[in-house]
MARBA-3410 file (N, C-alpha, C, O; in Angstrom, 1 decimal):
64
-20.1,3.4,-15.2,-19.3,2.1,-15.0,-19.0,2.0,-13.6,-18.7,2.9,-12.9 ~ -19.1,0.3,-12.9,-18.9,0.3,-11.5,-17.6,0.7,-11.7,-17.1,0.7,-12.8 ~ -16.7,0.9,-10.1,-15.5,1.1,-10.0,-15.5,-0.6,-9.4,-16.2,-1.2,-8.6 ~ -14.0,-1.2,-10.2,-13.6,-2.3,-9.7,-13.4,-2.9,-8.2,-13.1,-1.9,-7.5 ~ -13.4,-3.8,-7.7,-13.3,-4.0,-6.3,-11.8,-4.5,-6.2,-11.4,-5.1,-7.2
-11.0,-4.5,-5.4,-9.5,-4.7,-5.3,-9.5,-6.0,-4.1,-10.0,-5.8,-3.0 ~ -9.0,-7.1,-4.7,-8.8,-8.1,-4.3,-8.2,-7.9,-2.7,-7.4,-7.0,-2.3 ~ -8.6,-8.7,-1.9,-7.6,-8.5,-0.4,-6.7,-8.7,-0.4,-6.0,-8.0,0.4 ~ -6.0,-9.6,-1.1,-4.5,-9.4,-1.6,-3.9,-8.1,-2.1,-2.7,-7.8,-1.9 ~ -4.6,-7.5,-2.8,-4.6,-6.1,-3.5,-4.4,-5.2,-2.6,-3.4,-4.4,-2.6
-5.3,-5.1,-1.7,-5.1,-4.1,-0.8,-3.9,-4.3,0.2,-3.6,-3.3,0.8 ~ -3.3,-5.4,0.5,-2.8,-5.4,1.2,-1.5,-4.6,0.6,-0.8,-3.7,1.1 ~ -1.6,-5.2,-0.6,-0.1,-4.9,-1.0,0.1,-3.2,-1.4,1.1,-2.6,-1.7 ~ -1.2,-2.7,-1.4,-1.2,-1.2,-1.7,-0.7,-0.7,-0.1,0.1,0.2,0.0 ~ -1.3,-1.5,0.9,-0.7,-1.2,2.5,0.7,-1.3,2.5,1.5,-0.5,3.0
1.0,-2.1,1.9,2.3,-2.5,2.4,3.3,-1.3,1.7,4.4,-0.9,2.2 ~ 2.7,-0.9,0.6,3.6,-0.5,-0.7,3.2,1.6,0.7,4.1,2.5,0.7 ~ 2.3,1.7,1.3,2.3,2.6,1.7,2.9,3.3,2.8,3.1,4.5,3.1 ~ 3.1,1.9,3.5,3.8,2.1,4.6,5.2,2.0,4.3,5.9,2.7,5.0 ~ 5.8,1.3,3.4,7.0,1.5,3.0,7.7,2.6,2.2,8.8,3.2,2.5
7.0,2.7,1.4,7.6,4.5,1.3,6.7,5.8,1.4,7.1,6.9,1.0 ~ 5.5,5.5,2.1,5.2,7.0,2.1,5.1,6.8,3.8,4.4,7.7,4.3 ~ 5.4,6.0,4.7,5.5,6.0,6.0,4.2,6.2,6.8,4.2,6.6,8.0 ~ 3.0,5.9,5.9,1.4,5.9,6.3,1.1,4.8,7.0,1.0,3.8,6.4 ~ 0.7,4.8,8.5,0.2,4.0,9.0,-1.1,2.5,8.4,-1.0,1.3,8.4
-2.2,3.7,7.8,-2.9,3.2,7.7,-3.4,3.7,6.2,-2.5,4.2,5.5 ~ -4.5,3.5,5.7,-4.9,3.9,4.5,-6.7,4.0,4.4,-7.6,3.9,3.6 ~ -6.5,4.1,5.9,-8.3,4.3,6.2,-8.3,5.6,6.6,-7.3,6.2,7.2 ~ -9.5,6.1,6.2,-10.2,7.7,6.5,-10.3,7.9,8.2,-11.3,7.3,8.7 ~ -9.5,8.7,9.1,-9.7,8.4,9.8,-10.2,9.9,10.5,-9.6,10.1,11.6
-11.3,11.0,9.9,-11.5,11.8,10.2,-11.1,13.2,11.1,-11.7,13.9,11.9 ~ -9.8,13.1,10.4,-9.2,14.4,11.7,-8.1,14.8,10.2,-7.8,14.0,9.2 ~ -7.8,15.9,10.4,-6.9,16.7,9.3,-5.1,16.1,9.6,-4.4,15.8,8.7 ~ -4.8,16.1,10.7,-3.4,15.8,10.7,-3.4,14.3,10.7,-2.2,13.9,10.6 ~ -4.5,13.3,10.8,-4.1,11.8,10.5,-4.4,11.6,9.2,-4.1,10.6,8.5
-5.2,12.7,8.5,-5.7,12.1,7.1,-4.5,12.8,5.8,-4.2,12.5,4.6 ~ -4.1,13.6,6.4,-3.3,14.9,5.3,-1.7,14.3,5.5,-1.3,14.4,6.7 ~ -1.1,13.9,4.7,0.6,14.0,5.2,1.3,14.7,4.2,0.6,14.8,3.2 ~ 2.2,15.3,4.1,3.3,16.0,3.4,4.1,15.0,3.1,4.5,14.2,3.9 ~ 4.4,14.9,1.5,5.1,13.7,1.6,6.3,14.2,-0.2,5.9,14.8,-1.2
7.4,13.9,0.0,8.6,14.1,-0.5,8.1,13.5,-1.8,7.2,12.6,-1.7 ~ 8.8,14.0,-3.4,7.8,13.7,-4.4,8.6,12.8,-4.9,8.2,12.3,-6.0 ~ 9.8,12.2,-4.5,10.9,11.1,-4.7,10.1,9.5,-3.9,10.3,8.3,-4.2 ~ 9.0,10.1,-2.6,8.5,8.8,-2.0,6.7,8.7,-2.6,5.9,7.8,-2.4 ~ 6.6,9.7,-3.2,5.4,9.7,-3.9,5.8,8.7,-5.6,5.0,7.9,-6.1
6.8,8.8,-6.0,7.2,8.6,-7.2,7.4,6.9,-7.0,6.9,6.1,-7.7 ~ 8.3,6.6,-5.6,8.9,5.3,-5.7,7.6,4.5,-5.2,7.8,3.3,-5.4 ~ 6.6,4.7,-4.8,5.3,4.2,-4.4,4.6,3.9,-5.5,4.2,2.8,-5.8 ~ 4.4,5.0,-6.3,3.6,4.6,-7.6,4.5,3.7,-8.2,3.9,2.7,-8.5 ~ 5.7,3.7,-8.4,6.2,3.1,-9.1,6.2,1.1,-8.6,6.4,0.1,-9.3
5.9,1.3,-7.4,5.8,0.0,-6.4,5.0,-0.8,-6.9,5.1,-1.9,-7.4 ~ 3.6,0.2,-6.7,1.6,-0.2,-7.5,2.3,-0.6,-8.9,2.4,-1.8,-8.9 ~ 2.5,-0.2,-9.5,2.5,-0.4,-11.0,3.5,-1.5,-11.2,3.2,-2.3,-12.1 ~ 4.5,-1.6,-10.7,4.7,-3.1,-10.9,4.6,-4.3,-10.0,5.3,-5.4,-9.9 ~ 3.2,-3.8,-9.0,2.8,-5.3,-8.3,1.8,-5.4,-9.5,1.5,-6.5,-9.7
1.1,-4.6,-10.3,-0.2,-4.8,-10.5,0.5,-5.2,-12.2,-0.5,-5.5,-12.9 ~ 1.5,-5.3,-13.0,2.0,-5.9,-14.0,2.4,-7.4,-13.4,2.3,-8.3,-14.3 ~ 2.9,-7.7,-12.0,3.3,-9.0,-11.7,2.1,-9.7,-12.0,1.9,-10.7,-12.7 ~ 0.9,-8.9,-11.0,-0.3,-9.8,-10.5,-0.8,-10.2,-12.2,-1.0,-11.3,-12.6 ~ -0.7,-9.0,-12.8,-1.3,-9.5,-14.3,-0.6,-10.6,-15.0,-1.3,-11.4,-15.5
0.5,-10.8,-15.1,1.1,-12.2,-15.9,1.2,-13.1,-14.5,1.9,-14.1,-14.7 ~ 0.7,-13.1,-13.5,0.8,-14.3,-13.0,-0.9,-14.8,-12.8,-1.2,-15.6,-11.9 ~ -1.9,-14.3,-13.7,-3.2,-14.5,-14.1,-3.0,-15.1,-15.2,-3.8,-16.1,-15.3 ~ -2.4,-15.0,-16.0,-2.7,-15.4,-17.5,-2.2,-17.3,-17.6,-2.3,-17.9,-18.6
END
């Protein structure tokens, strides 16, 4: 099965949602161990997912 393609809106908001609580510049591979690896508090891992998962229920009822 392909893997889905994420809208540029989509991505943005995964940027946005990354820089806001996990304090990631970027979300591109940028080949070196201390820009690609972060340590990150499991309270800003939590509130991040929780960020994705209700932009991606908004985006769904504002499709229908």
């Amino acid at each position: 099965m392909a893997k889905p393609i994420l809208s540029e809106a989509a991505q943005q908001e995964l940027l946005r949602i990354a820089r806001e609580h996990l304090f990631l510049e970027t979300l591109e591979t940028r080949k070196h161990g201390s820009l690609d690896f972060k340590e990150q508090a499991v309270w800003c891992i939590r509130d991040a997912l929780e960020a994705a998962y209700l932009a991606g229920m908004v985006d769904h009822h504002r499709s229908k």
